[in-house]
Structures are given as structure tokens and as C-alpha cells.
C-alpha positions in Angstrom: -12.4 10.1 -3.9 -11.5 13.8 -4.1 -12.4 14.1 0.0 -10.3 10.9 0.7 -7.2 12.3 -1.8 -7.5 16.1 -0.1 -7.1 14.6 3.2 -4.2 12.5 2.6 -2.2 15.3 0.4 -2.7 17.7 3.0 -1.7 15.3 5.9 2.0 16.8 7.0 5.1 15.0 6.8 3.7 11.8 5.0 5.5 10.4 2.6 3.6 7.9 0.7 0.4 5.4 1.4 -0.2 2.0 2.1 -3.6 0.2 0.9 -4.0 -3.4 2.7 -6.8 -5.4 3.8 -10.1 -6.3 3.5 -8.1 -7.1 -0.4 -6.8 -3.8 -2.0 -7.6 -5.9 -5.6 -10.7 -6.5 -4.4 -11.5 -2.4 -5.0 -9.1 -2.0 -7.6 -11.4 0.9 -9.6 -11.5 3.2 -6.6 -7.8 2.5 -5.5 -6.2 3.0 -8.6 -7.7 6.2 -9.1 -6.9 7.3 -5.6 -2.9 5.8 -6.0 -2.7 7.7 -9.1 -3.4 11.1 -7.5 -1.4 10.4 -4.8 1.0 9.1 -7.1 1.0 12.3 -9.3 1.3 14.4 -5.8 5.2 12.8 -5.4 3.8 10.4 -2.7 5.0 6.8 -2.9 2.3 3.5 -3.2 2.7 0.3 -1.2 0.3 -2.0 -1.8 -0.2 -5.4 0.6 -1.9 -8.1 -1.2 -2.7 -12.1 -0.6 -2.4 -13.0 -4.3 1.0 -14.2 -5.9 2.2 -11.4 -8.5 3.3 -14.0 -11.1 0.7 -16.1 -10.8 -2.3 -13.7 -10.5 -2.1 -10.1 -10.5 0.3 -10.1 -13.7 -1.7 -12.5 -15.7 -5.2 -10.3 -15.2 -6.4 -8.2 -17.9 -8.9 -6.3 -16.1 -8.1 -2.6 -16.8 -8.8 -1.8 -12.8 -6.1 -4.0 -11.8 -3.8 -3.2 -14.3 -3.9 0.6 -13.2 -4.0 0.2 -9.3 -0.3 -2.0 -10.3 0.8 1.1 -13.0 0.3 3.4 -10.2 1.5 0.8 -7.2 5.9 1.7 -6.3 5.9 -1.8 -4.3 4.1 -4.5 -4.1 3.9 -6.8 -1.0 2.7 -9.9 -2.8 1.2 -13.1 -1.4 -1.0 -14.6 1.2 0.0 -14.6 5.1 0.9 -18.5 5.9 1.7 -18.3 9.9 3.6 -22.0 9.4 6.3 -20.2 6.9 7.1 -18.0 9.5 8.2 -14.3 9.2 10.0 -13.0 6.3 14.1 -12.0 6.4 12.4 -8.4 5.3 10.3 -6.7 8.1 7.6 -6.2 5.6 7.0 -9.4 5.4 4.9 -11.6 7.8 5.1 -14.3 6.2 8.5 -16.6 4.3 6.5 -16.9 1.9 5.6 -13.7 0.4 7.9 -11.4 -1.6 8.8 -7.4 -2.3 7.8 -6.7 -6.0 9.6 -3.4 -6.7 7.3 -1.4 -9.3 9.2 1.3 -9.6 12.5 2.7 -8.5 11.2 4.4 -5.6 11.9 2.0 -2.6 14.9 -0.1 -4.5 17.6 0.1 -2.0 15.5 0.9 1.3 16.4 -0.5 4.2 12.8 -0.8 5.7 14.4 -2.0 9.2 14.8 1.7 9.4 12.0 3.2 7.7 9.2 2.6 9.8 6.0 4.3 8.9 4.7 6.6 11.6 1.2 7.5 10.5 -1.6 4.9 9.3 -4.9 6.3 7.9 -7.4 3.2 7.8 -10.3 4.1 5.4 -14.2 2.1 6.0 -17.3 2.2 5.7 -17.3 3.0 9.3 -14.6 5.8 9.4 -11.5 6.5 9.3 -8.8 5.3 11.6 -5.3 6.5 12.9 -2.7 4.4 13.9 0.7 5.0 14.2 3.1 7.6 16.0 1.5 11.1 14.3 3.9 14.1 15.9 0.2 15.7 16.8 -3.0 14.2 17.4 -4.5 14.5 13.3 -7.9 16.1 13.2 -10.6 14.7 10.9 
């Protein structure tokens, strides 16, 4: 946790991070520690997720969960149905899902305009890049 958390605080010009699939909920123990340092650094926490908040993530009572949402500023909440088609918000892919603001953070963002440039993609495989970095990262 502490090498994964270094790396992103140290990464120039970020501004927050994004956990999405395989399920962030699905790793809840390791995520919500790692959104809560992030979180405590000034750096915002988006969070893309197939379950319904209402429905599921609200209702659970496992402490894991509970903390990855305390430390979570928006929540991208439900599963991807291609037949909805694509959401009025560019966040989301599908009609169906919804923005569950979490905090104050991103109330009022127009996200149209505030496109990420950087993606760090964390697995058991490595770590990948995506995005429009200024330089070419090292790690």
C-alpha cells in the first residue's frame, strides 16, 4: 500500500484518482485504505462501480465498504447496459447509471471539460499508463 500511495502522491499535477474495474468493491479493504491516504493528501476519489448505490452499496454493513464510500468524493454507480445507451453526463456509459456526489468536491463540475489526463492502472501484472501525461512517467 505505502509503495502504490508514494507513487501516486508524488505523481505531478494529478489531481485526484479513479479506482474502476475488475470491481473496486470487490477489494474494498485495500482500496479504502489507499483512498483515505490519498484522500488525507487533498487528492479527490472517484470511484466506478456496477452495483446500484441505493440498492447495494448503501444497504451493506461490511466495515471495508463502508470506508472505501467514507473516503469515496463521487461515486459512478451502476452496471454498464449497452441497450440504455450513453448517459446525458460524459461519465456515464450507460442511461442507466448515476453520479452519487459524496462530498462537495465535484458538485458543480462540468466534466465535459474536465477530462483526466493521466490514468495509472494497478495489477497483478503491473502498472499501466494511459492518458495524455505532459512527460513520459517513470516507474
Amino acid at each position: 500500500l505505502s509503495a502504490v500511495a508514494s507513487r501516486l502522491l508524488e505523481a505531478a499535477g494529478i489531481e485526484g484518482v479513479t479506482f474502476s474495474g475488475g470491481e473496486p468493491f470487490a477489494q474494498a479493504e485495500a482500496l479504502a485504505a489507499l483512498a483515505a491516504v490519498c484522500q488525507r493528501a487533498g487528492k479527490g476519489v472517484l470511484i466506478f462501480t456496477g452495483y446500484e448505490y441505493a440498492d447495494d452499496l448503501r444497504e451493506r454493513r461490511e466495515s471495508h465498504c463502508q470506508a472505501l464510500l467514507a473516503a469515496c468524493d463521487l461515486l459512478v454507480a451502476g452496471p454498464y447496459r449497452h441497450e440504455r445507451g450513453p448517459g446525458a453526463n460524459p461519465l456515464l456509459a450507460s442511461a442507466n447509471q448515476q453520479l452519487v456526489f459524496l462530498s462537495d468536491r465535484y458538485r458543480g463540475w462540468d466534466f465535459g471539460v474536465h477530462r483526466r489526463r493521466i490514468e495509472y492502472r494497478i495489477s497483478h501484472g503491473g502498472v499501466e499508463v494511459t492518458g495524455f501525461p505532459a512527460a513520459k512517467p517513470h516507474l
